[in-house]
C-alpha positions in Angstrom: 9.0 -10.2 41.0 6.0 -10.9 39.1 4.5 -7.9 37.9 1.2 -7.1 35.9 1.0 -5.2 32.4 -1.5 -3.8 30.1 -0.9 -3.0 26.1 -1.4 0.7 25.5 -0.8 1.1 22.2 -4.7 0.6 20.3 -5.4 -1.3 16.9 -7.4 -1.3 14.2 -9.3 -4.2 13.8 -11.6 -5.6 11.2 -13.7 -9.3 11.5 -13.3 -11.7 8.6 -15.9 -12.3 6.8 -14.9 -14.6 3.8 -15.3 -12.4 1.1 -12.9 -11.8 -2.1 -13.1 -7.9 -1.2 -11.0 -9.0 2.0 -8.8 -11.8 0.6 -7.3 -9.1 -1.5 -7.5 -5.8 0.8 -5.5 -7.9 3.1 -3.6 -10.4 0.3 -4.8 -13.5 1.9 -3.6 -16.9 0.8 -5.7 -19.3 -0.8 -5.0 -22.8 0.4 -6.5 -24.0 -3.3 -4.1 -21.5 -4.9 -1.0 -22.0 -2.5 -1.2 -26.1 -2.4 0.5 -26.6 -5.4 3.5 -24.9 -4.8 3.7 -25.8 -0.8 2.4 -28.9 0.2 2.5 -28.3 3.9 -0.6 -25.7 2.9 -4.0 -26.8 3.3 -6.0 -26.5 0.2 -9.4 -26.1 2.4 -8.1 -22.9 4.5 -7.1 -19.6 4.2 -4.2 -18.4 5.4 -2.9 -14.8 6.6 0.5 -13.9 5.9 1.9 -12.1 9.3 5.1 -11.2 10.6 6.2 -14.5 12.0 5.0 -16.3 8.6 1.7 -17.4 7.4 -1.2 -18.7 10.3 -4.8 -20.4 9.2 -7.3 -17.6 9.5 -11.3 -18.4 9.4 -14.5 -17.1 8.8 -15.5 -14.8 11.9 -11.5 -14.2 13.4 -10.7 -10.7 13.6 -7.5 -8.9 11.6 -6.1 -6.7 13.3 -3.6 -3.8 12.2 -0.8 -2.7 14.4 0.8 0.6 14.6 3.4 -0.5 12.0 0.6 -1.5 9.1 1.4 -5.2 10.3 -1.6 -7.5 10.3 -2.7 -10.8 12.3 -5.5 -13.1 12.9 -7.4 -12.8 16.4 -9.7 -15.7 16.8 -13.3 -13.8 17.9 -13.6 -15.3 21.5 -9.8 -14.2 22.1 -10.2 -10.7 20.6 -13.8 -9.8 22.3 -12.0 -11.2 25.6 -9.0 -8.6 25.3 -10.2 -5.7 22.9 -13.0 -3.1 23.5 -14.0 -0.9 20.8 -12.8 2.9 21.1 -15.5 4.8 21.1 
């Protein structure tokens, strides 16, 4: 039987804003950087490095911070569909 659930645990979330202060808070890849040691990496994009490996992140996506310290990129029209801020 299908049945319905709802996450309880909350997160910490922060929006991306581009900036060097978060490529390094949250050791973001470079695609510039990272290209010439991978070539499946895009040299235009930045990439988050998450649990399940390392996912495109832009300007304006969220990153949030689960209860283990973990982090990973919420695009903004996903995470202001499923998150609400605790007040």
């Amino acid at each position: 039987m299908l049945k319905e659930y709802r996450k309880t645990a909350t997160i910490k979330a922060e929006q991306f804003d581009g900036s060097e202060e978060m490529m390094k808070k949250y050791h973001l890849i470079d695609g510039r950087d990272a290209f010439r040691f991978n070539s499946h990496i895009d040299p235009g994009k930045v990439y988050i490095v998450t649990l399940e490996g390392n996912f495109e992140i832009n300007t304006s996506d969220w990153i949030a911070t689960g209860v283990n310290d973990e982090h990973w990129a919420i695009a903004d029209e996903i995470f202001k569909k499923t998150y609400e801020e605790v007040k």
